[in-house]
C-alpha positions as CSV (number, residue, x, y, z in Angstrom):
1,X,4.3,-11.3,26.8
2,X,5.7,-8.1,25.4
3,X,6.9,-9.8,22.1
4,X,5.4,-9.4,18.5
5,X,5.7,-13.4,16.5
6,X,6.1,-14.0,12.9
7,X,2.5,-15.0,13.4
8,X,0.8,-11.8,14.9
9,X,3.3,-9.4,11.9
10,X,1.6,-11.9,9.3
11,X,-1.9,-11.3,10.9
12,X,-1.6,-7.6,11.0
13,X,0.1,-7.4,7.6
14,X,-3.2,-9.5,6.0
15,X,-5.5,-6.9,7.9
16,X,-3.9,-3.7,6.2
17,X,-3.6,-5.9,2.7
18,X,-7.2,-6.3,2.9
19,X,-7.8,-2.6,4.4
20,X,-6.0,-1.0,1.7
21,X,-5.5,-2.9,-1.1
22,X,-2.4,-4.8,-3.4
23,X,-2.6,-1.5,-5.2
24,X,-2.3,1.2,-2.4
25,X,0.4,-0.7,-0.5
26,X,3.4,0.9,-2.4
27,X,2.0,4.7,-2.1
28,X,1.3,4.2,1.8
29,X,4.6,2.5,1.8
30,X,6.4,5.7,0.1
31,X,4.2,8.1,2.2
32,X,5.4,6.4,5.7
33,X,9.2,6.5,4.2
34,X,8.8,10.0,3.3
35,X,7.7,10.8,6.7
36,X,9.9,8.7,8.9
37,X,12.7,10.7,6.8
38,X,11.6,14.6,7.7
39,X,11.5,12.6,11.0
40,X,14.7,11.8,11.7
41,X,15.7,15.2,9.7
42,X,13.9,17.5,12.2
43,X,15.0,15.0,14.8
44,X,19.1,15.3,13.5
45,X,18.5,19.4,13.1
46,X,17.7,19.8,16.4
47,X,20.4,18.1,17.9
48,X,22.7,20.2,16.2
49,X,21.2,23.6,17.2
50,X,22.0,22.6,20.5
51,X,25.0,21.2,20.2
52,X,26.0,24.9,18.3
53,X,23.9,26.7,21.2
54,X,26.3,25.0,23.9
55,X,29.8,25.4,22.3
């Protein structure tokens, strides 16, 4: 029950097309990239203040 089909990704992904728009799909595409980046940044940073707090 807990998994996502090809059928239910293409559903969702013809709901934002039509949300959005052909044209806005690349900027909210960048935008979420950008993000998930300073994500895993932050995320990476503080795992190595405490690993240099610890030693």
């Amino acid at each position: 029950m807990g998994r996502i089909g090809i059928l239910e990704l293409l559903v969702v992904l013809l709901v934002i097309l039509f949300l959005f728009g052909a044209k806005r799909l690349p900027e909210i595409g960048n935008s979420l990239g950008k993000a998930i980046r300073e994500f895993q940044k932050a995320f990476k940073g503080n795992d190595e203040k405490k690993d240099d707090k610890e030693s």
